[in-house]
Every structure is written in structure tokens, then in C-alpha cells.
C-alpha positions as CSV (number, residue, x, y, z in Angstrom):
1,X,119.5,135.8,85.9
2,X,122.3,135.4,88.8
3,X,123.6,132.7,89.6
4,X,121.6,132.4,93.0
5,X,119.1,132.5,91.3
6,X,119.7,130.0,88.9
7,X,120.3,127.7,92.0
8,X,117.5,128.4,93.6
9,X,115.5,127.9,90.3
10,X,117.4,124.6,89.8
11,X,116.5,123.6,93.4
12,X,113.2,124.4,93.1
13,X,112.9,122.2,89.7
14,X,114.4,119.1,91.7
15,X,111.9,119.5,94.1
16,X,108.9,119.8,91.8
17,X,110.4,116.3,90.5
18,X,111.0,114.5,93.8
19,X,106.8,115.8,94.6
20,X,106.0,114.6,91.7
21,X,107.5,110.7,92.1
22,X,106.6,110.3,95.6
23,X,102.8,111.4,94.2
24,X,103.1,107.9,92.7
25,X,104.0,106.4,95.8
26,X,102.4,105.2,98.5
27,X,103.0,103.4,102.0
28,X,102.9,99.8,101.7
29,X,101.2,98.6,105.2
30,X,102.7,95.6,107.5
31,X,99.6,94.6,108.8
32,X,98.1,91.6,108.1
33,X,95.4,90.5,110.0
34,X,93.0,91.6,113.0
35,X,93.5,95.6,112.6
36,X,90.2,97.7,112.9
37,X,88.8,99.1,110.3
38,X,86.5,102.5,111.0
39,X,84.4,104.5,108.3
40,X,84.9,108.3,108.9
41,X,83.3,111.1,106.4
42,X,84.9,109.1,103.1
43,X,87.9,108.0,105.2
44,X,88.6,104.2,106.2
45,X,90.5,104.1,109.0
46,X,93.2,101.6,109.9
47,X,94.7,101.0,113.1
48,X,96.5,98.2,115.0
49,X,96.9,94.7,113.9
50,X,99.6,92.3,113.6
51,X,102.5,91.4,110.5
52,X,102.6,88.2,108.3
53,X,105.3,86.7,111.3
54,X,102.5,87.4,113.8
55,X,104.4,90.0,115.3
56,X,102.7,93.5,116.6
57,X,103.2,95.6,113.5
58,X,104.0,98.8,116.0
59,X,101.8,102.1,115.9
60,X,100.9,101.8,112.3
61,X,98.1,104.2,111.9
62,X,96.6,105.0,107.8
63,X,93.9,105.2,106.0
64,X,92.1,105.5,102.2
65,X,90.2,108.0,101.1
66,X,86.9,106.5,99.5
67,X,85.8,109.7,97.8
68,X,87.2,109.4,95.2
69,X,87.5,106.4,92.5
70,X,90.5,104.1,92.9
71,X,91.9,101.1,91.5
72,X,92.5,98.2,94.6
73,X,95.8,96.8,92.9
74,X,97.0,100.5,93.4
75,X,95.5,101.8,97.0
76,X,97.0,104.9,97.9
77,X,97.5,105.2,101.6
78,X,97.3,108.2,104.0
79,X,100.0,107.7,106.8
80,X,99.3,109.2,110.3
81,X,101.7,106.7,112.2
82,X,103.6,110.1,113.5
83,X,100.5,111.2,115.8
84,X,99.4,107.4,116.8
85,X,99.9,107.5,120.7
86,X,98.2,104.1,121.0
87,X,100.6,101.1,122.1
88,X,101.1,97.8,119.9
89,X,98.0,96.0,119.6
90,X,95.6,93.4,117.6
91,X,92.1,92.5,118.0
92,X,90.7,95.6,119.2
93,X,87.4,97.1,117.9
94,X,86.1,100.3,116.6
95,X,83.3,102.6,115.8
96,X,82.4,105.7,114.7
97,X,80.7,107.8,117.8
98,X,80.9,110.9,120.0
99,X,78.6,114.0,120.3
100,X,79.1,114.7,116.7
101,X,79.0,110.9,115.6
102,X,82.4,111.8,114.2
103,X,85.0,110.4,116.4
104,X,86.4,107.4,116.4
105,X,86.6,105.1,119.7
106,X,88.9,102.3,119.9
107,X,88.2,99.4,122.8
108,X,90.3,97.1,124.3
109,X,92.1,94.9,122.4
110,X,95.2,92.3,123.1
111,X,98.6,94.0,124.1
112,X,101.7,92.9,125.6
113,X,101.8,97.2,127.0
114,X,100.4,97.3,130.1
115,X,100.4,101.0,129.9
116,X,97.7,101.0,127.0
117,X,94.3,102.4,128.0
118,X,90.9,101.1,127.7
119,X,89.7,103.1,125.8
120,X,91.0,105.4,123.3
121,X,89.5,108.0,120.9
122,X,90.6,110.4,118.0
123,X,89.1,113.1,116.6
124,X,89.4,113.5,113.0
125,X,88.9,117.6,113.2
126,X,92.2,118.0,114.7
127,X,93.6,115.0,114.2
128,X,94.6,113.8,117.9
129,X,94.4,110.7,120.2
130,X,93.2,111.0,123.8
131,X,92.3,109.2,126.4
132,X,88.9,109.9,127.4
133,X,87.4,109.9,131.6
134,X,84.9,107.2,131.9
135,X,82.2,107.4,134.6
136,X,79.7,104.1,135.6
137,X,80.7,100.8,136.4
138,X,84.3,99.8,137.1
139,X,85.2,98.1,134.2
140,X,89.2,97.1,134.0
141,X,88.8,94.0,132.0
142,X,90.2,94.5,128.9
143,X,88.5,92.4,126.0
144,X,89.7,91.5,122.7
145,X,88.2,89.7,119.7
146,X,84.8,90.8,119.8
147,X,82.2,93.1,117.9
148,X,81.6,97.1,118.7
149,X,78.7,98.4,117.4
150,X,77.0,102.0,117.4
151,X,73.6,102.7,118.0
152,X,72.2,106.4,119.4
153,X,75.6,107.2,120.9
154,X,76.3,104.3,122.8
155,X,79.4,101.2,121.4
156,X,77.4,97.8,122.5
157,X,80.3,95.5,123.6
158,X,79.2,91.7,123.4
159,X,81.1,89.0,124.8
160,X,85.0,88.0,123.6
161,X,87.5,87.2,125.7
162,X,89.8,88.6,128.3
163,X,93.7,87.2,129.2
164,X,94.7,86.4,132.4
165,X,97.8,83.8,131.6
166,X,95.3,81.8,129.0
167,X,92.3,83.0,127.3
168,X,88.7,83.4,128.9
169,X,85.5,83.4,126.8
170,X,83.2,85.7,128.3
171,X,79.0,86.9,127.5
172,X,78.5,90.2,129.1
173,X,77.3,92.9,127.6
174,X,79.0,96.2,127.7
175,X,77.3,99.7,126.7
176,X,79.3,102.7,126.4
177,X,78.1,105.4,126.3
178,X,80.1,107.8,123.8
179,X,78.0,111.1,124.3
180,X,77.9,111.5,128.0
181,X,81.1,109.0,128.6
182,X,79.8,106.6,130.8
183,X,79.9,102.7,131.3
184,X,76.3,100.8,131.4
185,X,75.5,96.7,131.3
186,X,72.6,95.0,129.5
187,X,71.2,92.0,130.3
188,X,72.3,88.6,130.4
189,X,69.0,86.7,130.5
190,X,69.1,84.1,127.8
191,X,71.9,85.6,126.0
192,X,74.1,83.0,124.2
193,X,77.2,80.9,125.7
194,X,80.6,83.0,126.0
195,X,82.7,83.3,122.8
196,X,84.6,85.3,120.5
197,X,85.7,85.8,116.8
198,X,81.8,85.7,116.2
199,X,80.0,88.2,113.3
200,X,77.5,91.3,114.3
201,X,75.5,93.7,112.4
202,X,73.6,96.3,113.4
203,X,70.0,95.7,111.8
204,X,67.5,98.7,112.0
205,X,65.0,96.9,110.1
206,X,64.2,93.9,111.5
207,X,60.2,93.5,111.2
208,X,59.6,93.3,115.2
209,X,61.9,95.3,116.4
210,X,63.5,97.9,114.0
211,X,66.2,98.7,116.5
212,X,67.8,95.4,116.8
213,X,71.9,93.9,116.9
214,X,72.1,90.7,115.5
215,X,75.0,88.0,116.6
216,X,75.9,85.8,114.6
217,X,77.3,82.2,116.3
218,X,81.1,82.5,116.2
219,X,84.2,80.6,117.6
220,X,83.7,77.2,114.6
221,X,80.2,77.3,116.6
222,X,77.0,76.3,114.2
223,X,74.7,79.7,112.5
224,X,71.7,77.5,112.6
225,X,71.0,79.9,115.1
226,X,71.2,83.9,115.2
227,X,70.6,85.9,118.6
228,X,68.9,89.0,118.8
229,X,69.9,91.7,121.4
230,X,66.8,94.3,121.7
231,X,68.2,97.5,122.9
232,X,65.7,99.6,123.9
233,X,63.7,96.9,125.7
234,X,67.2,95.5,126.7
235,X,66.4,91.5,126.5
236,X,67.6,88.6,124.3
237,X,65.6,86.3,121.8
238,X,67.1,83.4,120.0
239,X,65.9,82.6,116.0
240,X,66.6,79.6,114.6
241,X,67.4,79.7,110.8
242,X,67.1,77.6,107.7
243,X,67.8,76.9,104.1
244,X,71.6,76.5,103.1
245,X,73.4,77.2,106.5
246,X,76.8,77.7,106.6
247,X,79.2,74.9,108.0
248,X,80.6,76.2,111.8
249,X,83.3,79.4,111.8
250,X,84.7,81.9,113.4
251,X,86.8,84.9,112.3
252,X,84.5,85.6,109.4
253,X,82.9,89.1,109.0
254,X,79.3,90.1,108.6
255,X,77.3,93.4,107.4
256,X,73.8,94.7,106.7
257,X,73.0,94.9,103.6
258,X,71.8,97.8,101.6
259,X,68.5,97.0,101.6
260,X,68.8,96.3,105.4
261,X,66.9,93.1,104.9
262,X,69.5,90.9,104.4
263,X,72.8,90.0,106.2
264,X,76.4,89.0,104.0
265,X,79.3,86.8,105.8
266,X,82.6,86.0,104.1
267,X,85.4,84.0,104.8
268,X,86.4,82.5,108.4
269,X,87.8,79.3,109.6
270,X,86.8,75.8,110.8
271,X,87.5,73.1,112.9
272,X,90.4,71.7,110.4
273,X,92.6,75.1,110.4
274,X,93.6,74.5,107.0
275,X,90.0,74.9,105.7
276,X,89.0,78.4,104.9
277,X,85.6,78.8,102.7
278,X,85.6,81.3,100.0
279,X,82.2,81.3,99.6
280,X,79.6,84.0,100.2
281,X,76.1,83.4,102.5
282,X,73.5,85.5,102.8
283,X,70.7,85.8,105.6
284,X,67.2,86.9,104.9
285,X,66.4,88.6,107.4
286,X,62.5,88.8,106.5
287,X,62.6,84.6,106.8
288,X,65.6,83.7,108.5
289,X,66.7,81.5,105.4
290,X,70.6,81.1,104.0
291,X,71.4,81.0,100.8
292,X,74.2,81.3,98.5
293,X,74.1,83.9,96.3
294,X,74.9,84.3,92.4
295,X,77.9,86.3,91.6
296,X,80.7,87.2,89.0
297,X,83.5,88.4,88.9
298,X,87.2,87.1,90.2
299,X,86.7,84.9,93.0
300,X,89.9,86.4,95.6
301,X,91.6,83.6,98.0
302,X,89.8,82.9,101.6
303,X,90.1,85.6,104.4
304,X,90.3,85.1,108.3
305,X,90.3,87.8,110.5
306,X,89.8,90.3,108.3
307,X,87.7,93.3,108.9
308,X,84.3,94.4,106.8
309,X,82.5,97.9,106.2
310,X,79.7,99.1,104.1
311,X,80.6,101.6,102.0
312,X,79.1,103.3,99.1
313,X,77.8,100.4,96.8
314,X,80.3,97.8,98.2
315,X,81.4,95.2,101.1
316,X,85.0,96.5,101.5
317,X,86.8,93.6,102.9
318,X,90.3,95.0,104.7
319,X,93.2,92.6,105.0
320,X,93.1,89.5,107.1
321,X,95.3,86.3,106.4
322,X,94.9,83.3,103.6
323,X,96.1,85.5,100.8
324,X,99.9,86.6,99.4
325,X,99.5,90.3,99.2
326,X,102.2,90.8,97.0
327,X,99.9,89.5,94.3
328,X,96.3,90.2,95.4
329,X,95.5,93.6,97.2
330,X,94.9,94.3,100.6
331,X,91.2,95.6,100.0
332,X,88.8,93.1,98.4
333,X,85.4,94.6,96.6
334,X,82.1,93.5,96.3
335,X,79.4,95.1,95.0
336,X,75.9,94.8,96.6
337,X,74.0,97.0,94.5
338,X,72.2,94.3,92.9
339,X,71.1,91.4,95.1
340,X,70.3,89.0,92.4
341,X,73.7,89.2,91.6
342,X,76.9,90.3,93.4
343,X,80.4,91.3,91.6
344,X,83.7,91.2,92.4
345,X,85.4,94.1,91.2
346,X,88.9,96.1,91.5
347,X,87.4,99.6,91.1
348,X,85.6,101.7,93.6
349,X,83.4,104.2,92.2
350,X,82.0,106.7,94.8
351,X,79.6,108.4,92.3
352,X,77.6,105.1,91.8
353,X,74.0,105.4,93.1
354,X,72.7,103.2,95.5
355,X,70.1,101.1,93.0
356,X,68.9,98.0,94.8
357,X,67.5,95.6,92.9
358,X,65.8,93.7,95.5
359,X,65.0,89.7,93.6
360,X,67.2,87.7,95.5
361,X,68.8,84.5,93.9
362,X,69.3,81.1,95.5
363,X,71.2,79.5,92.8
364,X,74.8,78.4,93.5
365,X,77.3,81.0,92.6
366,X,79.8,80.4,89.0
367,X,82.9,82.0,88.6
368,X,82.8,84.7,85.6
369,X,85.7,87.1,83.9
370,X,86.4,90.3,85.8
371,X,84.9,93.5,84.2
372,X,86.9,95.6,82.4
373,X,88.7,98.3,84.1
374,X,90.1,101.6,83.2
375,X,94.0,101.8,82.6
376,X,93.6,105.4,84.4
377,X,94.7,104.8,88.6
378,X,94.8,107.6,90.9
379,X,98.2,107.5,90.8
380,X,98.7,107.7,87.2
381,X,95.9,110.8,87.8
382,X,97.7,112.3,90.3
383,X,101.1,112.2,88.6
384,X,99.3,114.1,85.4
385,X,98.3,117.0,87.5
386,X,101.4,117.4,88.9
387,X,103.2,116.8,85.6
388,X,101.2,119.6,84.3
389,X,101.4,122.1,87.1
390,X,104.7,121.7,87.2
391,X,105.3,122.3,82.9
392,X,103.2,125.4,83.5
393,X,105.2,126.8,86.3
394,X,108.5,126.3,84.6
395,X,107.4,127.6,81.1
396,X,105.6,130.8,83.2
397,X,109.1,131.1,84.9
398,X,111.0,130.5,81.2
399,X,108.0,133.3,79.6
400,X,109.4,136.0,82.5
401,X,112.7,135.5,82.2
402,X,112.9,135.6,78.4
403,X,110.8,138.8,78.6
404,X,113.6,140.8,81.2
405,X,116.3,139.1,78.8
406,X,114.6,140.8,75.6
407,X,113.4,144.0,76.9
408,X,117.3,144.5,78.6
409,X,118.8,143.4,75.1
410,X,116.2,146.1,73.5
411,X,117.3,148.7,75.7
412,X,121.3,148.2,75.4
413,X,120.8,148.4,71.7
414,X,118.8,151.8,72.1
415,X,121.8,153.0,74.4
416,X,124.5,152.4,72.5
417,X,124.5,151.9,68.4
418,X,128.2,150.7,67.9
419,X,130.0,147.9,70.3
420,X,133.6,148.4,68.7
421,X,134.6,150.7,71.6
422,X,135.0,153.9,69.6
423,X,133.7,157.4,70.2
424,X,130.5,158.6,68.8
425,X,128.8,161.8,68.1
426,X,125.9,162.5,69.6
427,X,123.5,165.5,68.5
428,X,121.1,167.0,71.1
429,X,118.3,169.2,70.5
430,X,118.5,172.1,72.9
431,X,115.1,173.6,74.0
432,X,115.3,177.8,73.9
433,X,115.3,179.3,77.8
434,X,118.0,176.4,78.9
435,X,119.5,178.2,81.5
436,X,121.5,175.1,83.5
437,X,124.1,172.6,82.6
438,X,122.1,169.2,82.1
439,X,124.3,166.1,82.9
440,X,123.0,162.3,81.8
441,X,124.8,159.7,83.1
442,X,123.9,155.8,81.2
443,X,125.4,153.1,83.5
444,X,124.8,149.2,83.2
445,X,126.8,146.4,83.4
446,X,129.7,147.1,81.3
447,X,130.6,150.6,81.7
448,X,129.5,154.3,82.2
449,X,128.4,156.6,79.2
450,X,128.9,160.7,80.3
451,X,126.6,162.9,78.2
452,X,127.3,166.2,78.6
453,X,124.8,169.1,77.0
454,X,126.0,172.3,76.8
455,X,124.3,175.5,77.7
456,X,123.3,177.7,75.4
457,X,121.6,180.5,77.1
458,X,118.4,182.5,75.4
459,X,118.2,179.9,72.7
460,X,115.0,180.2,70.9
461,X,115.7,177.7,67.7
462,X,116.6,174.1,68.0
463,X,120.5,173.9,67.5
464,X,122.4,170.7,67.1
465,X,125.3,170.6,69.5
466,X,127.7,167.6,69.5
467,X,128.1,165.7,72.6
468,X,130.8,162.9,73.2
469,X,129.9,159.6,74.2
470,X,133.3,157.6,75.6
471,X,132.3,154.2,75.9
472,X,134.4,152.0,78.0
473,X,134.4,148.3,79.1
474,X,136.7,147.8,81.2
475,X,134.5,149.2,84.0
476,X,136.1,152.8,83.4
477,X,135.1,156.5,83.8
478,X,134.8,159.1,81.0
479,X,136.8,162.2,81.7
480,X,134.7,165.5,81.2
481,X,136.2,168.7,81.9
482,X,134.1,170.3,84.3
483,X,134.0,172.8,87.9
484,X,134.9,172.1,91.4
485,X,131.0,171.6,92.2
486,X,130.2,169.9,88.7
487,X,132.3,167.4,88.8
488,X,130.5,166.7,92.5
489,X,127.4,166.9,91.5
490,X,127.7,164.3,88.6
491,X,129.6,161.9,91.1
492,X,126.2,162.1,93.6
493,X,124.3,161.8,90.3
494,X,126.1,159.2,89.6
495,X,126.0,157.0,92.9
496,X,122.5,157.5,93.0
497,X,121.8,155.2,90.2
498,X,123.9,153.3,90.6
499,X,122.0,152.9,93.8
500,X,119.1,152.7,92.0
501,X,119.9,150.2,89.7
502,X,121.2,147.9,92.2
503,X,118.0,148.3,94.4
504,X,116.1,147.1,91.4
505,X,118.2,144.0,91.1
506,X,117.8,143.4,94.5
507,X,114.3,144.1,94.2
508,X,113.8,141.8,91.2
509,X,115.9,138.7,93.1
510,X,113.7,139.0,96.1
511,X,110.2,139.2,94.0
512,X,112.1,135.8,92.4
513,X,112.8,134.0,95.2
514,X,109.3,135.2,97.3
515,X,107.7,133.2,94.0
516,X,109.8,129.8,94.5
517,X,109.2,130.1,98.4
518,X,105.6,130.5,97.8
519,X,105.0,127.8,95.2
520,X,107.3,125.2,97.3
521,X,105.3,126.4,100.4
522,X,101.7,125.9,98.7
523,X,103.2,122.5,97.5
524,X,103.6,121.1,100.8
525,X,100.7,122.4,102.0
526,X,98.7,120.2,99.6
């Protein structure tokens, strides 16, 4: 092997190594509470937010891929803060929209940029921001702690506030339309009081009306009463509720359950800031009743401001504040799957079938030991694979390289019998009707061997003829007597395989490095 080779080879090892460690490492987000949080073909999206000194955390842009099975106390980000073209920001919301209900729309939101749009939206085909040319009413208010929600295209945007030197609590009722980009209003007849920080779902199974967007009270306001937005008949209607209703929050979240006939909140604040609840509440939404439901599993700290999605077999809870992430994870897991009894877990586990076991239970909830877990994380996972691929490239690469090393050894030994730099006798067979002077010339790295046959005209038995081999290593020439034109001819002879042999180094160093290029190159594109 040369010794650019070698580098190259060496280089090419490091890098394999450097691939392999930063496999086991992932970015470790700033945000902390009120990002958004947006569920896009197995991808939870995370935009915006603000730090643990309440400070803008800057165009942090990442997400998680959910699927596959991961461990929460070893999340493995996906950074896309290079392409985020959207200015500092918190309390924005999100959804998943567009023609192909595969973009993701970002509205409003609270920024000190006065150059940050109103809207916002990314497609996750080609990975790009834009600002998209709305149509309708004039709309230049910018809101920020309030609900989006998706239904048929269109992002229903109730109430929040808006900042004009202090906050202003608002009601109205927004509707964008994400298809044919357009702004719309609904109705504000008996809709509830302004406010913000409150919980929505989208319920399509309501018994009256299966195409319904329930809002929860919000703002440390009472949820003895839930508010239902009809959007297709475009009017409001208030339900009062019973059973074990929560005490007054805000800054809680809220989603459907699997089942769709039931409603989960978690976390939020009160009246006395330094409450938080850690309990869970659940809203039938056949009877309108609370109640507290039985789970297991390791109760986490209280959350406020935190975002919730539905995914798979779970409540994903994203970030928030009320917990040191430097000991509990950033994503919280509960699994819905059964509603007699909810579980706090650590591992996601896409491949889980959605098996709702529909007996709910009203008995207070007791604390029990986490399930087991597997000692496997992606990360570990990941690491293996690349441990391996790497092991089989280098002892693939070893495998060649012994194999030219042999086969060049086998052939010097063939070539020359005796490596004490003395002359041997060589006997040639000479085939009857010879009639020209045949000339071999043997060159490699050490030195030149001359053969020379001589001609034996109208020779019709094999005769032995002696022919002297001069080896020399000291890079010098064997001296044969020979003509004028001979003595050219084996000097062209000579040059071109000398040629010939260098082309095939050249040859083999460029095959050599093609493969490290190629292998580095398929690397980074994975």
C-alpha cells in the first residue's frame, strides 16, 4: 500500500469513529416552556419557546422521530435550527394542515420581532418555511396563548390574547382556511368570556354533534363548565359538568382520548402560583362527569405550559416548567390504551396496537413501581450498527489488501528463486520454426531481470539453451550484447511496461480511494 494511501485509509478510519460517537449523541434542547408541539407522518415537531431564564431560546427548530421505539431518558433529537427562518418566539400554536394535510402552520405567537409574520408554514417534503398570502378578512392582530385546532382544512383559532403595551384577553373566533388560504370568523353568540392558557380538543364523537371543538375553561377559571363550538352549524352551546371537577387552572393541556369518548387534562396552575396539581382528570364525554382515574407507574413532577399530542398508544407530554430536566426527561408518557387504568412509562413502543379497554374507573389514583424496561436505547442500537458496519468495512479493506500483498509475494518468489544477488542459469525450451530473437524483460520494484533467448533457426527438437539472468538492486540495468536496433527495441519494450505497471498502480490507487470516497459519501448521506 502507499503511503497516501495509508493516510487516506487512516483518515477514513477516524472518520468512521468520530460517526460513530456523535451516533450516540444528540442535541440537548434550551426550551423550556410554551414551544409548539406538531405531529407530522411519525415526526413531533418542536418549534419556538422560551429557556429556563425566560429568555427567547432563538430559532431552535427539532424534532423526534416516533417510529421507532425509544427510551425518554435518552431522546434522540433531529436538529433543523439551520433552515428555521421564523424569528424568536413563545406561545404560538400549531397544526397539521394544507392541501395534503401534511404541512405544518404556525400562528401568531408573542415576539419582541416586529418583522415576524402571521402566519408561517413548512413543508416537510422539502423541508422549507414560507410565508404564505392570505385572502379574507384583514386580520393583523397577532394572538398568543391560545388553542389551534384542525378540522376539514381549516385551523379554528379561539380567543387568547393580543399585546398592545399590556395584555388583552380576547373571544373571537378565527378560521383559517389552510386549503384555499383564506381568513373566515365564526360566531360570537353565546360563546364564553375572553381568555387564554385554556385546554381544547377536537371531539368527532360527541353524541349530538359528531363534528364538535370542545373548550375547556382556562386562565385559573372553574371546568364546571365545558363550551361547545359546532362547526358546521357555526353556533355555541354551554354544558355544565359534574362528578369530581377539577379545582380552577390554566396552562394545563387537554386531548381526545382514544376511544374519542373521553377527554384527559394534566398539569396547569392556580390561583396560588406555587401550586401545580400532578394529578390526572378525565371528562366523559357521553355524561359530562370528572373523575380521576387509576394509574401506575412513576408519578413525574407537575407541568405548566407544556404542550400535549396523541400519539400511538400514548399522551406525549412535551416540556413545560415545574420539573429539573437534568434529572427527568423532557418528554413525559402515558399510556391510554387501557382506560381502567393509565401508566406512566419511559418507553415508546410504536408497534403497540391500539386495544381500548373501554371500563372506566373512578377510584383515586396510587402510585405503583415503574415497569421494567429494556437496557437496549436507540442510542446504544444505533452505535451497534455502526460499530459493526464499520468492523466489516475495515476487515473487507484488511481481506483486499492482504490478498494484493500475498498474490505480489507469490509472484516475486515465481520470478526470482535466489535473493543473494548472484547470477543464475536459466534453461529455455525453444519451440522448432523460431525464426526471431525473443526478448523478456521482468521489472518490479527492485530491479530489472534481461532474458535473452537465443535463435536457433529450423529447430525441430526441444533444446535447452542457457540464458543469464543479472539480478540487480540497486535499481540497475543488465548489460546484454546486442544490435543497433536490438538494443532499441528492448529499451521501447522496456518503457512500455514500465508504463504499464505504473498505470496499474495508478489504476489500483484510484479504485482505493473511489471506495473510501464512496463509503464516506454514503455515510453522510445517511
Amino acid at each position: 500500500m502507499s503511503k497516501n494511501s495509508l493516510v487516506y485509509f487512516i483518515l477514513w478510519i477516524l472518520l468512521q469513529v468520530l460517526i460513530e460517537v456523535n451516533c450516540q449523541m444528540s442535541l440537548k434542547p434550551s426550551v423550556s416552556t410554551k414551544p409548539t408541539s406538531t405531529l407530522i407522518d411519525n415526526k413531533l415537531y418542536i418549534l419556538g419557546g422560551r429557556d429556563l431564564n425566560d429568555q427567547f431560546v432563538g430559532k431552535e427548530f427539532f424534532y423526534l422521530d416516533v417510529s421507532v421505539p425509544f427510551n425518554t431518558q435518552q431522546l434522540l433529537w433531529q436538529d433543523l435550527s439551520n433552515i428555521d427562518m421564523v424569528p424568536p418566539h413563545d406561545a404560538a400554536t400549531s397544526v397539521r394542515a394544507g392541501a395534503n394535510n401534511n404541512t405544518l402552520f404556525l400562528y401568531g405567537g408573542f415576539t419582541s420581532d416586529q418583522t415576524m409574520a402571521l402566519v408561517y408554514t413548512f413543508d416537510i417534503q422539502s423541508n422549507t418555511w414560507s410565508i404564505p398570502r392570505l385572502t379574507g378578512i384583514n386580520n393583523n392582530i397577532r394572538k398568543y396563548d391560545l388553542i389551534g385546532i384542525n378540522y376539514n382544512g381549516k385551523m379554528y383559532l379561539w380567543g387568547g390574547k393580543f399585546y398592545d403595551g399590556s395584555p388583552n384577553f380576547v373571544n373571537d373566533m378565527l378560521i383559517l382556511d389552510t386549503i384555499n388560504l383564506s381568513w373566515g370568523k365564526g360566531s360570537l353568540v353565546n360563546a364564553p368570556a375572553p381568555r387564554a392558557l385554556y385546554g381544547g380538543s377536537n371531539d368527532k364523537t360527541i353524541q349530538w354533534d359528531p363534528k364538535s371543538l370542545n373548550i375547556n375553561m382556562g386562565n385559573a377559571l372553574t371546568l364546571s363548565e365545558v363550551y361547545i363550538y359546532d362547526t358546521i352549524n357555526d353556533n355555541w352551546s354551554t354544558k355544565t359538568t359534574s362528578g369530581k371537577i377539577p379545582s380552577n387552572r390554566g396552562g394545563f393541556s387537554s386531548i381526545l382520548g382514544l376511544d374519542g369518548q373521553r377527554i384527559i387534562i394534566f398539569g396547569g396552575y392556580f390561583n396560588n402560583p406555587g401550586y401545580l396539581d400532578t394529578s390526572l382528570y378525565v371528562l366523559d364525554l357521553t355524561n359530562f362527569n370528572w373523575y380521576v382515574p387509576k394509574f401506575s407507574g412513576k408519578i413525574p413532577n407537575p407541568r405548566v405550559h407544556h404542550r400535549a399530542n396523541v400519539i400511538k398508544n400514548y399522551m406525549v407530554i412535551s416540556f413545560g416548567h415545574g420539573y429539573d430536566n437534568s434529572i427527568e426527561s423532557d418528554i413525559l408518557l402515558l399510556d391510554i390504551s387501557n382506560n381502567s387504568e393509565y401508566i406512566w412509562t419511559t418507553i415508546f413502543d410504536p408497534s403497540v396496537s391500539n386495544n381500548i379497554m373501554s371500563t372506566p374507573s373512578f377510584s383515586s389514583s396510587s402510585p405503583l413501581p415503574s415497569s421494567t424496561s429494556s437496557n437496549i436505547t436507540p442510542a446504544t442500537m444505533a452505535g451497534a450498527i455502526v460499530g459493526s458496519l464499520v468492523g466489516g468495512i475495515m476487515l473487507s479493506f484488511g481481506s483486499f489488501f492482504l490478498y494484493k500483498r500475498n498474490k505480489n509475494k507469490q509472484n516475486q518468489e515465481i520470478i526470482e528463486n535466489d535473493n543473494n544477488h548472484s547470477q543464475e542459469g536459466v534453461e529455455t525450451p525453444i519451440e522448432s520454426n523460431v525464426h526471431k530473437v525473443e526478448h523478456e524483460i521482468i521489472n518490479y520494484n527492485y530491479g530489472q531481470e534481461a532474458v535473452q533467448i537465443p535463435r536457433d533457426a529450423n529447430t525441430t527438437d526441444h533444446e535447452p539453451a542457457s540464458a543469464i539472468v543479472n539480478r540487480n538492486y540497486n535499481h540497475g540495468q543488465e548489460i546484454i550484447p546486442t544490435s543497433n536496433n536490438e538494443r532499441l527495441s528492448l529499451h521501447t519494450f522496456k518503457d512500455e511496461i514500465l508504463q504499464a505497471v505504473k498505470q496499474e498502480n495508478q489504476n489500483l490507487r484510484s479504485e482505493f480511494l473511489q471506495i473510501i470516497r464512496q463509503e464516506i459519501s454514503d455515510i453522510t448521506k445517511k
